[in-house]
C-alpha positions as CSV (number, residue, x, y, z in Angstrom):
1,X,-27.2,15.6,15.4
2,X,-23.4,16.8,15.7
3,X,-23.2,16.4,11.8
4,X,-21.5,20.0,10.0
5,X,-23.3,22.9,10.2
6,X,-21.2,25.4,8.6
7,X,-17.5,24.8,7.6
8,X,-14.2,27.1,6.7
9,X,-12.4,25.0,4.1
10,X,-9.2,26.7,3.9
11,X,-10.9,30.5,4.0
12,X,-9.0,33.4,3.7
13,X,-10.7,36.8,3.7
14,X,-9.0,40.6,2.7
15,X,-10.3,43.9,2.4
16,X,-8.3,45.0,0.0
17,X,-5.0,44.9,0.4
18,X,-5.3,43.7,4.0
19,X,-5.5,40.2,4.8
20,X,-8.2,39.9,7.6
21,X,-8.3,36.1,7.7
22,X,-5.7,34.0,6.5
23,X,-6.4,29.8,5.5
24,X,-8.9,29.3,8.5
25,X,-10.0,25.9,8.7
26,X,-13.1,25.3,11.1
27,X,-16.2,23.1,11.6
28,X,-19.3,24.0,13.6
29,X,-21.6,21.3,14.4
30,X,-25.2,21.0,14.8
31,X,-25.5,21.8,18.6
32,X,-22.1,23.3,19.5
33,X,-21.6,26.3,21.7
34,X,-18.4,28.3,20.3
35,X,-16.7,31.2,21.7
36,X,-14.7,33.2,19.2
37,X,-11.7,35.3,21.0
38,X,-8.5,37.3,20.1
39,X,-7.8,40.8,20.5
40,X,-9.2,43.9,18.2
41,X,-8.6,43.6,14.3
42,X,-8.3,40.2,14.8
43,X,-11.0,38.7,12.2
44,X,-13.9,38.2,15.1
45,X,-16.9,40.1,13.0
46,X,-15.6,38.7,9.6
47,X,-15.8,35.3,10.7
48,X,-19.2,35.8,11.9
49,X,-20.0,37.6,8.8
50,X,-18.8,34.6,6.7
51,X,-20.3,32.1,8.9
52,X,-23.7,34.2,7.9
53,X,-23.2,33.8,4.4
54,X,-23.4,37.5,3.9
55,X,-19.8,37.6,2.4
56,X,-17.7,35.5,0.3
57,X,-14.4,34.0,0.7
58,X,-11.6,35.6,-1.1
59,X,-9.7,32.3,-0.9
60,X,-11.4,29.0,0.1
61,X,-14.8,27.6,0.5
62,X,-17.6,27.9,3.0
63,X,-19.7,25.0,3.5
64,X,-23.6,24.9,4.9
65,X,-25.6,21.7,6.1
66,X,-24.1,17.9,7.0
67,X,-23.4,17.6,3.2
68,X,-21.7,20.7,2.7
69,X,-24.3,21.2,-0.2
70,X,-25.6,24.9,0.5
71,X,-28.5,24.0,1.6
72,X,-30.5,27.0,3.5
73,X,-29.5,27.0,7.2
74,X,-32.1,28.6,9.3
75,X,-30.2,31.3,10.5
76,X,-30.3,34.2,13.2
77,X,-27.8,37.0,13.6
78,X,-27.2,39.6,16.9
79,X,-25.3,42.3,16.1
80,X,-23.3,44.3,18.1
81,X,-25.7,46.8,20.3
82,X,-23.3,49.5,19.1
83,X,-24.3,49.3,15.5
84,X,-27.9,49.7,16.4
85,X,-30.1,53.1,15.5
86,X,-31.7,53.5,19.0
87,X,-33.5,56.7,17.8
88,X,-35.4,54.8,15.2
89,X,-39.2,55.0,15.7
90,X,-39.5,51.5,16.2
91,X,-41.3,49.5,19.2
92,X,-40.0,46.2,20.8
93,X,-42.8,44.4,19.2
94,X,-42.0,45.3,15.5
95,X,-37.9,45.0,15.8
96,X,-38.9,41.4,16.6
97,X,-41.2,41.2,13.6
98,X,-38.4,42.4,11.4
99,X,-36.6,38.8,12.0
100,X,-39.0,37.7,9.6
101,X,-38.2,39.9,6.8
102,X,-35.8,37.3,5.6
103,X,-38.5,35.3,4.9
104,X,-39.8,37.7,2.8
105,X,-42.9,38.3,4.7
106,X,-44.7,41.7,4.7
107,X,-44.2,42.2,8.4
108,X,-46.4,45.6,8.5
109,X,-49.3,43.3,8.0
110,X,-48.3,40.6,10.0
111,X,-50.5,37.7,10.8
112,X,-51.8,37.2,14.6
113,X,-50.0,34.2,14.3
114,X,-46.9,35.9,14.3
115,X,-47.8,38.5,16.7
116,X,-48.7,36.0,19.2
117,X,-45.4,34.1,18.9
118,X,-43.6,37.3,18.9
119,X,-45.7,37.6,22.7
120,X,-44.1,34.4,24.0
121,X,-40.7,34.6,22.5
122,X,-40.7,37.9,24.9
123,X,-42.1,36.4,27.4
124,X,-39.9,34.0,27.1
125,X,-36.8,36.0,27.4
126,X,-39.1,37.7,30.5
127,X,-39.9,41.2,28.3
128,X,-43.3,40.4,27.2
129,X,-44.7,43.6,29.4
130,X,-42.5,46.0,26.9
131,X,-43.9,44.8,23.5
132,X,-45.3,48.0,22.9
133,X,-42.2,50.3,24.6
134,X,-39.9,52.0,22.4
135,X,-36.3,50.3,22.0
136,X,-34.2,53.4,22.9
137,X,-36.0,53.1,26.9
138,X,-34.7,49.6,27.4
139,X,-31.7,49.1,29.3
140,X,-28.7,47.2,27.9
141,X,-30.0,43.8,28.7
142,X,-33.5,44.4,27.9
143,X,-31.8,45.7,24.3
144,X,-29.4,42.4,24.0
145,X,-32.6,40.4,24.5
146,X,-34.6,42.1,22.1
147,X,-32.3,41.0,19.6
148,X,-32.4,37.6,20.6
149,X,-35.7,37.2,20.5
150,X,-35.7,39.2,16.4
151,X,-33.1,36.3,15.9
152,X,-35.1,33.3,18.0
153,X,-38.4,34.4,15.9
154,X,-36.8,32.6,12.7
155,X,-36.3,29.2,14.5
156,X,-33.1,28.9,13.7
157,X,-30.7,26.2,13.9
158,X,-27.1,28.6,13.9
159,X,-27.5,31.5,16.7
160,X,-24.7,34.2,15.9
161,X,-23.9,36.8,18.2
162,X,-21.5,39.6,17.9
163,X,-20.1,40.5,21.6
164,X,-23.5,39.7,23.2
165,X,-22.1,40.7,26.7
166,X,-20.0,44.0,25.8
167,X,-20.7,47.1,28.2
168,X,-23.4,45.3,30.1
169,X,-23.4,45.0,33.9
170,X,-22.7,41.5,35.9
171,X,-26.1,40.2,36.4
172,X,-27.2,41.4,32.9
173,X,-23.8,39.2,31.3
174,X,-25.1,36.5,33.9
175,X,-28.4,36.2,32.4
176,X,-27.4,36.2,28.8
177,X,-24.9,33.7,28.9
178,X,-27.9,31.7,30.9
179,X,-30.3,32.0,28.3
180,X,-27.5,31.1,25.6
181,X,-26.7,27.8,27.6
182,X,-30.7,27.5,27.6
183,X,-30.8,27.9,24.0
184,X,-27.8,25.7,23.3
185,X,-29.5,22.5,25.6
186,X,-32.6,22.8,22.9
187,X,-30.5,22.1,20.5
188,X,-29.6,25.7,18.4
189,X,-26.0,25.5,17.7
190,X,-24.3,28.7,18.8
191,X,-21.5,31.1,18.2
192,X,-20.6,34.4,19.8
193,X,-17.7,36.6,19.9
194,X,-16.5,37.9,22.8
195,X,-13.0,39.7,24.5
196,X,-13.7,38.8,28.1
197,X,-11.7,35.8,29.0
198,X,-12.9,35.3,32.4
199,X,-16.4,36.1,32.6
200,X,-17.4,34.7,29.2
201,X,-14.9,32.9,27.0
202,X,-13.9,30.6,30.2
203,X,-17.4,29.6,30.6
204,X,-17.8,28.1,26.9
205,X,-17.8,24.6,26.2
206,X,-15.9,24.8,22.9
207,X,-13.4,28.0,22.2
208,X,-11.4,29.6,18.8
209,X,-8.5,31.2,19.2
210,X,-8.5,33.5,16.2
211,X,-6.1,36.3,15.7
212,X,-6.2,36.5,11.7
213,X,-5.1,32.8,11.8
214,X,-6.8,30.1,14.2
215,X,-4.0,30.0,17.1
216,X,-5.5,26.5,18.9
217,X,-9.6,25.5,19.0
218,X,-11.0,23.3,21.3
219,X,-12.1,23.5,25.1
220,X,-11.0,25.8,27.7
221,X,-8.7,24.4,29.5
222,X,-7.1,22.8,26.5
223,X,-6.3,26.3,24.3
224,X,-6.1,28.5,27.3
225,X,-2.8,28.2,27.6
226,X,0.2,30.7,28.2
227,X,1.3,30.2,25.0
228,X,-1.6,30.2,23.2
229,X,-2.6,33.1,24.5
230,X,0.9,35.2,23.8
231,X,0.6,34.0,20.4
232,X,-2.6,35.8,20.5
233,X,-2.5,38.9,22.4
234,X,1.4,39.2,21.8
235,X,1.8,39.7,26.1
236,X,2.4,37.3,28.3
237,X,-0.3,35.9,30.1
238,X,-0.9,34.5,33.4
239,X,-3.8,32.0,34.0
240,X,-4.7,29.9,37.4
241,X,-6.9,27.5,38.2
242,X,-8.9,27.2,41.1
243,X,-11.6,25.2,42.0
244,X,-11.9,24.0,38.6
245,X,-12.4,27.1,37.0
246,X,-9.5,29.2,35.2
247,X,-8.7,32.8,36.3
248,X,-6.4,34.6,33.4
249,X,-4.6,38.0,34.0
250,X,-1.8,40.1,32.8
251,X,1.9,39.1,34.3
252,X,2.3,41.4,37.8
253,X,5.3,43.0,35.3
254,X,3.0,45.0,33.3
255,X,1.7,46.7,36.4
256,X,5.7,47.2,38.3
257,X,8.2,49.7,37.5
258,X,10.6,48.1,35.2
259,X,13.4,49.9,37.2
260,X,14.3,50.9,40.5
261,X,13.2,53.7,42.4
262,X,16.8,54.4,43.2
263,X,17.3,54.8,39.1
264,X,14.7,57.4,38.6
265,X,15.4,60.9,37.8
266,X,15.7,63.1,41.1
267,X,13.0,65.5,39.7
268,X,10.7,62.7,39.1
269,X,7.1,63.7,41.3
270,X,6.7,61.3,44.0
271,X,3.0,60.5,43.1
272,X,5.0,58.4,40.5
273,X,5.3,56.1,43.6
274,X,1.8,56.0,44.6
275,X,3.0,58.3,47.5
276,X,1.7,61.9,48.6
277,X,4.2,64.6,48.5
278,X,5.5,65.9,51.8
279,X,4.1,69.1,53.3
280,X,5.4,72.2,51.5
281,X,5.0,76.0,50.8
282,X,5.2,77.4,47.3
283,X,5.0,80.7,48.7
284,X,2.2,83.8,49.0
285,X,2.0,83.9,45.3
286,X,1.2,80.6,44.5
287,X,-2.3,80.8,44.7
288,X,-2.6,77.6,46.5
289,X,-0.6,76.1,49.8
290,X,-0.6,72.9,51.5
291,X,-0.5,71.8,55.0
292,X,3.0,73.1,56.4
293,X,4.9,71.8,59.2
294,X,5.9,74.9,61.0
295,X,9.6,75.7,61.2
296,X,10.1,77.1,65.1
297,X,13.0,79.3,63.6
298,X,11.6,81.3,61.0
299,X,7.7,83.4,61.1
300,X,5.8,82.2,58.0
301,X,3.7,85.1,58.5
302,X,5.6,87.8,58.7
303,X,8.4,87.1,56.3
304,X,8.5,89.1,52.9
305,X,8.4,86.8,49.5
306,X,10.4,88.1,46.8
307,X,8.9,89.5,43.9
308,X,9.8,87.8,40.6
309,X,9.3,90.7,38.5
310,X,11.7,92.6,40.8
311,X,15.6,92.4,41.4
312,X,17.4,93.9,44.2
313,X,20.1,96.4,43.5
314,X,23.3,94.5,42.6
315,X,25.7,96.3,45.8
């Protein structure tokens, strides 16, 4: 246990002329529980692809097993929910059956074997009652877990997960990152992507910093720091701690005025200033009014508006 699992030896990556990973140098063990964050373009998905095996290194080497001899690591992949078909005719049951098309198995004719682990690995997750439902009337967490369990069905030792908790609600991010933990303590080593720092990335044991380059790896509280995280986002950053757990948000600048109000434009609308605008009348034309305050001296009702098609008679 904890030997190498999959290594970056100096890896860069480019797609063509653009250099989307540049000398990355990383170990995964046997058992580890990585988070991958930085912002968009940053390398996330080529990593994971790389880590996969499903892509080579333009620069470098990639590494598999404690000897770093290729050896087959038994491998599961969950891709983004976004790059998924959901109209394809294709029931719960038979997308898990499809993890084992790797193993070049004819999965149309699958044995009862399979179809019966494919039962407990959904009852597992807790969807064995929509085996036979059609993927694309699943919600987002039932989807994310159907994935896990096509993934789960090879028995494999590196779990890799591509933004597992993106556009799902809180309790359905609460359960995945559960069953991940769950999956980690049996000893599958695990690495995910993810862009939310607080709910997810600040919850991982082990973390990569990875914005083309690896900015800092290690555990929370060691690489989330201020400067870490400017060198990653390219904003300043602020991050709290309390009660043991860190709390990271954008500097109160970002969301103030960077002048004062005083040194705005006269013209400029007062909803500028999170303020409503002061009663007023545009006139009969206008189509619209608002709530006036009446002016004692002068009859709203009665007085004539000028027509702006219409001058008067120079005298």
């Amino acid at each position: 246990m904890h030997h190498p699992i999959v290594e970056f030896r100096d890896v860069s990556f480019t797609y063509g002329e653009d250099r989307v990973l540049d000398r990355v140098n990383v170990v995964i063990r046997e058992g580890a529980f990585v988070g991958v964050v930085g912002p968009s373009g940053a390398g996330k998905s080529t990593f994971l692809r790389l880590a996969a095996g499903t892509i080579r290194p333009t620069r470098g080497r990639m590494l598999f097993g404690p000897d770093g001899d290729h050896r087959a690591v038994r491998l599961g992949v969950v891709p983004q929910t976004e790059t998924i078909d959901w109209n394809f005719p294709v029931t719960v049951e038979e997308v898990v059956l499809l993890g084992l098309a790797a193993d070049s198995r004819r999965v149309p004719w699958a044995s009862r074997t399979d179809r019966r682990e494919v039962r407990d690995i959904l009852d597992r997750l807790g969807i064995g009652e929509l085996a036979r439902r059609h993927i694309r009337n699943l919600s987002g967490g039932q989807q994310q877990r159907v994935f896990i369990a096509r993934a789960l069905i090879r028995r494999p030792e590196l779990l890799l997960l591509d933004e597992p908790t993106s556009g799902v609600d809180v309790k359905t991010r609460h359960d995945v990152l559960h069953l991940l933990h769950s999956l980690n303590h049996e000893g599958i080593a695990i690495v995910l992507t993810t862009h939310d720092l607080n709910a997810v990335a600040a919850h991982i044991p082990s973390l990569i910093c990875l914005n083309r380059r690896v900015i800092a790896a290690g555990r929370p509280h060691e690489v989330l720091t201020s400067a870490n995280l400017k060198a990653l986002y390219g904003a300043e950053m602020v991050i709290v701690e309390q009660g043991g757990m860190l709390l990271i948000g954008d500097v109160p600048s970002a969301f103030r005025d960077e002048h004062d109000r005083d040194e705005h434009a006269e013209d400029v609308p007062v909803a500028h200033f999170g303020e409503e605008p002061p009663p007023h009348d545009h006139g009969g034309g206008s189509g619209h009014d608002h709530a006036v305050t009446p002016d004692p001296g002068h009859d709203h009702t009665d007085a004539p508006h000028p027509d702006p098609g219409h001058a008067e008679p120079a005298r």
